[in-house]
Residue, then its C-alpha position, 0 to 999 in steps of 0.5 A: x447448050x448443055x453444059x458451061x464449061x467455066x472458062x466459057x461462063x466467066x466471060x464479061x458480058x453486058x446484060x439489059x433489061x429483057x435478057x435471058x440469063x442464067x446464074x450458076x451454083x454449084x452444079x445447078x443452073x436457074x434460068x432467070x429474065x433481066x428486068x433491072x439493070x444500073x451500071x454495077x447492079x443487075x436484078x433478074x426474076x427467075x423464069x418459070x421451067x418444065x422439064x421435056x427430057x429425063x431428068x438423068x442425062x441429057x437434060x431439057x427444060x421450057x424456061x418461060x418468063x414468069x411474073x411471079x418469079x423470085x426476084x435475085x439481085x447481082x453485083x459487078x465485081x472488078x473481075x467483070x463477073x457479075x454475083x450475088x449481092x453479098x456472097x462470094x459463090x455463084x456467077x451470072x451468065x448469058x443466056x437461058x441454060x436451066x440444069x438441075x444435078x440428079x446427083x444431090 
């Protein structure tokens, strides 16, 4: 997939330790791997990616599960949106969707 829209990224969903994931800033994406999950706490390590495609355009990325990736974790919010610990901006979503924007 090369885009999210927002409408289809803030959908609940139900991630497991193991999934794939995504978590969405501004218009950056960082594809990251599930590997604890509680009820209203999900902590994931972002995978380590190589780019295949331009980096302009039509952007492709490799994500492969990385050991040594930074540890990120998100809350459940009452919207059913599960963000950062602690901050208001970023979302998670289904799925490995790396994209970097060339434009900042």
């Amino acid at each position: 997939m090369n885009a999210l829209t927002r409408v289809e990224a803030l959908q609940p969903f139900n991630p497991e330790v193991g999934d794939r994931v995504t978590y969405c800033i501004g218009s950056d994406r960082y594809a990251s791997t599930v590997v604890k999950r509680t009820k209203c706490r999900v902590t994931t390590r972002s995978d380590r990616v190589r780019q295949v495609g331009q980096y302009h355009g039509d952007q492709r990325w490799i994500a492969v599960v990385d050991p040594n990736g930074r540890m990120d974790e998100f809350t459940l919010r009452p919207d059913g949106i599960w963000r950062p610990k602690g901050r208001a901006c970023g979302y998670l979503v289904q799925g490995s969707h790396h994209h970097q924007d060339p434009s900042f």
